[in-house]
N, C-alpha and C positions, 0 to 999 in steps of 0.2 A: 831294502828291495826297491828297483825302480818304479814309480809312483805305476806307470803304465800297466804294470801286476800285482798291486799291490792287493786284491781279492785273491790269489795262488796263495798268501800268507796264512789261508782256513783249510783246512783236512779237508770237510764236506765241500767246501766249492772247488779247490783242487780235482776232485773224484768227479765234478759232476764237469769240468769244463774237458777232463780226459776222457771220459766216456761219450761228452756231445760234440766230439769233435771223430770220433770214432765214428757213433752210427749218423753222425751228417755227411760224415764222405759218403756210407754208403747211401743217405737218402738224394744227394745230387747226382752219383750213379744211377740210383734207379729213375729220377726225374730225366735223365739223355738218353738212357736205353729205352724209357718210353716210350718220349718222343719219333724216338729215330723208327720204333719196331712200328710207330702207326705212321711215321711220311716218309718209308720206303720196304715197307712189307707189306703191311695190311692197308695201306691207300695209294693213291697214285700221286705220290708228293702233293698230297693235298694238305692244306694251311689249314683250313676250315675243320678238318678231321681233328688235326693236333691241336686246334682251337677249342674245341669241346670235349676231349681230354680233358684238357688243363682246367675247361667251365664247371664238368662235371666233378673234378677234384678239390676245386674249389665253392663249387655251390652250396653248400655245407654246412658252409663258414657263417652265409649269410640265415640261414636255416636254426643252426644249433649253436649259433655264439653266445645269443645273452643270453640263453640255459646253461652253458656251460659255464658263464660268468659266477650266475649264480652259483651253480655248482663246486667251484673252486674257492667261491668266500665260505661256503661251509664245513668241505670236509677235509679228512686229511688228504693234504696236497702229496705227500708222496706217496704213500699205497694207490693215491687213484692215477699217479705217474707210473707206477709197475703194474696197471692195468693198459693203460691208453699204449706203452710203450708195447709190450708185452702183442695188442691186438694188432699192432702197424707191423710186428714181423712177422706174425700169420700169414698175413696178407700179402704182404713182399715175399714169402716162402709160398702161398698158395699160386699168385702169380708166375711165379718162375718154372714150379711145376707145370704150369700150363703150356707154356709158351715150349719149354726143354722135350713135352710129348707130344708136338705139332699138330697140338689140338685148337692153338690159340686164332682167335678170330677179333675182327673189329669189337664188336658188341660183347666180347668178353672183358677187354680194355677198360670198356668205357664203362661198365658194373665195378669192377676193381677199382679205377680212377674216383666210383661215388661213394665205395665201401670206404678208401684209404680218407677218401674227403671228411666223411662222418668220423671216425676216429679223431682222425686232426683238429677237427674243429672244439673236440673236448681236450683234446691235449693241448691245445697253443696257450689257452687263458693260463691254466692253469702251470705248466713250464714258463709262462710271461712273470707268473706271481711269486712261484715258488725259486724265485731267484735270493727274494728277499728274507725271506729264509738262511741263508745259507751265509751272509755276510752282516756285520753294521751296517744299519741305517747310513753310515757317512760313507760307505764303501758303496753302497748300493749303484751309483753314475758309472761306476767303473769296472763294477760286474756286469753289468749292463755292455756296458764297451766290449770289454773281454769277450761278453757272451757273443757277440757279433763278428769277434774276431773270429773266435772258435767255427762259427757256421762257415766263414768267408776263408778259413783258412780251408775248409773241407772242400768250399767250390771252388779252390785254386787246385786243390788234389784231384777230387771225386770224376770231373766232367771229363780231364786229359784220360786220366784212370781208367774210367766207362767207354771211352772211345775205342783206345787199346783192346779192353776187352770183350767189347761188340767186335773188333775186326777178330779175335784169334778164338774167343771159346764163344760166340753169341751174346745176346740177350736174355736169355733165359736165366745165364749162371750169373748175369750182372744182378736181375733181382733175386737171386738165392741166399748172392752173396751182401743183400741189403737188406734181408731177413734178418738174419746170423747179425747185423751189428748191432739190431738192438736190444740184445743179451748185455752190452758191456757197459749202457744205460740199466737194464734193469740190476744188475751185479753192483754198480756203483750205488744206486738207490736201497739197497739193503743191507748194505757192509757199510753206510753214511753213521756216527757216531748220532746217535740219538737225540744225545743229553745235550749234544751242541747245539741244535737248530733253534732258530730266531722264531720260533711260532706268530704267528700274525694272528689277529684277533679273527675269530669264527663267529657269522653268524648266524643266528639258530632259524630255524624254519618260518617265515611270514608271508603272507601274499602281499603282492603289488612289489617285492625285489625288484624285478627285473624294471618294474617302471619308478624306483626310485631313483634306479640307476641312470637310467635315461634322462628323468629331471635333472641329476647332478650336472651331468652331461653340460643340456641345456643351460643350466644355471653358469657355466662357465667361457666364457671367449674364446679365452687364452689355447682350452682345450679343442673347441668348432673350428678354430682357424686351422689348427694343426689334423683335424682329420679332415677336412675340406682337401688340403692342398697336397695330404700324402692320396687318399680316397684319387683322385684325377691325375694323379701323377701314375700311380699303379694301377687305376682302370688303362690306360693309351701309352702309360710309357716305360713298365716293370714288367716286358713280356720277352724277355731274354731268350728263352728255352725257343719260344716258336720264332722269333726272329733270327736268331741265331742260323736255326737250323734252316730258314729258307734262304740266309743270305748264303750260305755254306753251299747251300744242294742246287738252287735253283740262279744264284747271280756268279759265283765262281767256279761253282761246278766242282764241289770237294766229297770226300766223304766220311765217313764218322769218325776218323782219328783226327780228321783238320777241327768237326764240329766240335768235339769235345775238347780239344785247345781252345777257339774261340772261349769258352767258359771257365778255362782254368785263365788267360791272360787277362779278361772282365775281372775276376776274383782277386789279382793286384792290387788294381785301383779298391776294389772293396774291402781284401784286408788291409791297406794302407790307412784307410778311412775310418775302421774299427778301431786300430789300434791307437789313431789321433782321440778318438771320442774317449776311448780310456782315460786319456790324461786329464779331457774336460771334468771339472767338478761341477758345475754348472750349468743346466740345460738352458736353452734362449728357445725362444720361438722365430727370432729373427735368423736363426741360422737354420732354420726347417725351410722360411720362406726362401733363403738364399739359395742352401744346397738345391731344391726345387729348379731355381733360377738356371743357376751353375749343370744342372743337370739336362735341364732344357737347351742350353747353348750346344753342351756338349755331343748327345744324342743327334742332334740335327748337323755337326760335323764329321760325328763317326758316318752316317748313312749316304755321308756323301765320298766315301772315301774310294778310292776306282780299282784299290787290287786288298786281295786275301792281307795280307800283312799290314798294312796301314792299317786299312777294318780293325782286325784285331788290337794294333799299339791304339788307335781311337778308344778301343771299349777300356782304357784303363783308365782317362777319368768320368768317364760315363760310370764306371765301379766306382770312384773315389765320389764322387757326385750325389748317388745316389744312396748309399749306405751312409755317407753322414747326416741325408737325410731320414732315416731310418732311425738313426741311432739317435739322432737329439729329439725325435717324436716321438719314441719310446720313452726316454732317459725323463723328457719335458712332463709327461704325463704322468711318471709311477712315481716317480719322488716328491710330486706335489697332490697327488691321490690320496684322501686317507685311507691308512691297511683297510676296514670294514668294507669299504666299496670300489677296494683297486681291484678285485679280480672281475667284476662287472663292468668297470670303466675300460680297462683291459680286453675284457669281452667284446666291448663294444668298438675299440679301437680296430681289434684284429677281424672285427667284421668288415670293418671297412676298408683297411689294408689288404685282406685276401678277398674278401667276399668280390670287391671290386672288380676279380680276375674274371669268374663267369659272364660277367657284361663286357669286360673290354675284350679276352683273348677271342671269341669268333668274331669280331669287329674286328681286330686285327690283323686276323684272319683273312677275310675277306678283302680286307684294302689290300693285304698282298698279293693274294690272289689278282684283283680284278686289276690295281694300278701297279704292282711290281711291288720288287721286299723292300727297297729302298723306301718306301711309302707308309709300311706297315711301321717303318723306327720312326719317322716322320713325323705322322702323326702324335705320337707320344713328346717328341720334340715340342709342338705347336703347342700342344694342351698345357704343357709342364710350364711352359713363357707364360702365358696365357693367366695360370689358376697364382702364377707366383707375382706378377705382375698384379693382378686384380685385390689378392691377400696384403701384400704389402699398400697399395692405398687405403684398403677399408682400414686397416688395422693403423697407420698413421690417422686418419680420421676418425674414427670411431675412440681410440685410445688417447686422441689430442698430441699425437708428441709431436719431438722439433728434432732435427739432427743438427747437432754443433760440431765444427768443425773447427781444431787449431792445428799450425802446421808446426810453428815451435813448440811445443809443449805438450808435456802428455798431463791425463792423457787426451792425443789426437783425434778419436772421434766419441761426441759423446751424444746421448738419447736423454730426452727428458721428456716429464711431462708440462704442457703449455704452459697448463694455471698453477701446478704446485712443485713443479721441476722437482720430480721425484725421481731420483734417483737412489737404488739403497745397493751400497756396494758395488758401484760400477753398473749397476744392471736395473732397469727398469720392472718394477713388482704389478704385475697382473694377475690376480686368484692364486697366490704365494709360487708364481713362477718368474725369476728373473726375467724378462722376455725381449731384452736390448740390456746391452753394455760396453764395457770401455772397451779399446783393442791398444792394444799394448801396456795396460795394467796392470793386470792380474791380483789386483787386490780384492780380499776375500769382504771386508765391511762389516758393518752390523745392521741389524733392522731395526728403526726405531720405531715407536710406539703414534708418533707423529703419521709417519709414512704408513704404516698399515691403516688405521683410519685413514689414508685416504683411498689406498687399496680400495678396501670396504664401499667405503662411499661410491667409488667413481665406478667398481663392478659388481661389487657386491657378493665378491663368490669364493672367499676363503681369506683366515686370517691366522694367527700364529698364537698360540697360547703359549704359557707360561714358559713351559718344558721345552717350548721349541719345535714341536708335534705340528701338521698342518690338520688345522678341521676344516670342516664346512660351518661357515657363516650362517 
């Protein structure tokens, strides 16, 4: 099988990548028929309205992540997935009823958008974790990948899809019909062979969880860099849905069959970007700061672009840009997490990646409003240069390395460290994460016993034992 699927080769993660590719179309459905029902029904194209949507849907995150961190290192991960799933299509079905008896109001919106938020925020740790589950440890980079594919393939379907179907049957029947998909999530979670799954170690009830987890956290670099620069990039520059739609409504003057394209032609560039991280076996942290970089150039070209179709061909590597940033901050953190406290680290990640949204999307908001939409992508532009620029020096200083460059010879570029030019396998070892390496390599290496002592030494925040397992130091 091609390496890029080689996680499709398990029954249980076959079932779960066809089922969350199923109810993800319809969750990017319901995230555009949202949009659109509150900035041209229930508000007067206001940004600020669909800004606090998106806050309240998100505020959640920052609320109830590292309870549900913990949550998800204790219990069974998939019965409390055919709970969390199970209560997100209530809620997409209660919705839809509302809006279908044109009873629906601003302030109804925005209780649904808190209700969906709190579900979420227990389901993200826990669907982050129980991936691992489902594949080898050595597959885990690449389910990972997949997994991402899966969502970006839905937002290449879901938003053209949602568009279409706000013009011919409403909004109402879009979130009805995003209720009904998460049946094919809970159907595939229960028909999953049993005896197959990779159980991750559980642990049992203790006070101070949630701030051990946080220590780990702390105790790590490798991992503060990587939510430092995803956390800033997705506070001012992962705000699609509302940019989207005011450059659509308010700069070309389109309407929700154009908007909902813009989000299916985004989703290119982002499943292009999924399916590259597939092939990665090995997460960097220097490709978090770069995709950043790359995403930052990129954004700040689409928002300058003067007609509907450029805009659009723009947002495909602003997709491709930003999803690989995405996919190597995930990928970077859970494979070098130990199982005991990846769904709390996890926790903590996804607080910062979503939670991020509440603070930045009415900022957003507002700058479109008050200085044009072109301003609203803008600013996500600047910050993205900005947090990638700033990560990349601390992290050359702080970590001591040197870039080498040969033009004859591979390989062409290489990372080391100052004082002990550590190098292990191509890639530079931070808290047992690769975090630089070779580019035209691809050699896989070994770790020596040398080099992790100085891991150790120089951060002090994970080492490799016997088996090959990453603990904490």
């Amino acid at each position: 099988m091609n390496p890029t699927f080689a996680s499709l080769r398990f029954h249980n993660y076959r079932l779960w990548f066809a089922s969350a590719l199923v109810s993800n179309i319809g969750t990017w459905m319901q995230r555009v028929a949202q949009d659109w029902l509150v900035l041209t029904v229930l508000s007067a194209n206001s940004g600020v309205a669909v800004g606090i949507v998106t806050a309240l849907q998100f505020a959640p995150v920052l609320a109830l992540s590292a309870w549900a961190g913990v949550l998800a290192d204790r219990v069974d991960r998939r019965k409390l997935l055919v709970a969390t799933q199970g209560g997100l299509g209530i809620l997409g079905l209660g919705l839809g009823a509302l809006v279908l008896s044109g009873h629906a109001q601003l302030w109804h919106v925005y209780v649904f958008a808190a209700l969906l938020g709190c579900v979420a925020a227990v389901d993200g740790p826990v669907r982050q974790t129980f991936v691992a589950e489902l594949v080898p440890p050595d597959k885990l980079s690449n389910a990972v990948g997949l997994n991402s594919a899966s969502f970006n393939a839905a937002r290449l379907i879901g938003p053209g899809l949602a568009g279409l179907l706000i013009a011919w049957v409403g909004t109402g029947w879009v979130f009805m019909i995003n209720g009904v998909t998460f049946g094919a999530t809970i159907l595939a979670l229960l028909v999953m062979k049993v005896d197959q799954l990779r159980r991750l170690p559980s642990t049992t009830r203790a006070r101070g969880q949630i701030r051990e987890g946080l220590r780990y956290v702390r105790g790590r670099s490798d991992i503060v860099v990587i939510m430092v620069v995803v956390g800033v990039v997705s506070t001012f520059g992962l705000n699609f849905q509302l940019t989207s739609a005011m450059m659509a409504r308010t700069v070309f003057g389109k309407g929700a069959g154009e908007y909902g394209i813009l989000g299916s032609v985004l989703a290119i560039g982002s499943l292009s970007g999924a399916l590259l991280a597939a092939r990665r076996e090995r997460p960097r942290v220097r490709l978090v700061v770069g995709a950043a970089f790359a995403f930052g150039i990129a954004s700040g070209v689409m928002a300058l672009m003067p007609t509907y179709v450029s805009y659009a061909v723009a947002s495909i590597p602003v997709g491709l840009a930003s999803l690989t940033m995405m996919t190597a901050a995930n990928s970077a953190i859970q494979m070098s997490t130990p199982p005991a406290v990846r769904g709390r680290v996890m926790a903590l990640y996804m607080m910062v990646f979503l939670g991020a949204t509440p603070i930045g999307s009415p900022i957003v908001g507002w700058i479109g409003e008050q200085f044009g939409a072109r301003w609203s992508i803008g600013i996500g532009s600047i910050t993205a240069l900005l947090v990638a620029g700033g990560a990349a020096l601390w992290t050359r200083r702080r970590w001591n390395l040197q870039v080498q460059y040969q033009v004859l010879h591979r390989p062409h570029v290489q990372v080391v460290h100052a004082d002990d030019e550590l190098v292990v396998g191509g890639g530079l070892v931070v808290g047992g994460v690769v975090v630089d390496g070779l580019v035209g390599d691809g050699s896989d290496g070994d770790v020596t016993e040398r080099e992790l002592d100085v891991t150790e030494r120089e951060h002090g925040v994970a080492a490799r034992d016997a088996s090959g397992a990453t603990t904490a130091a």
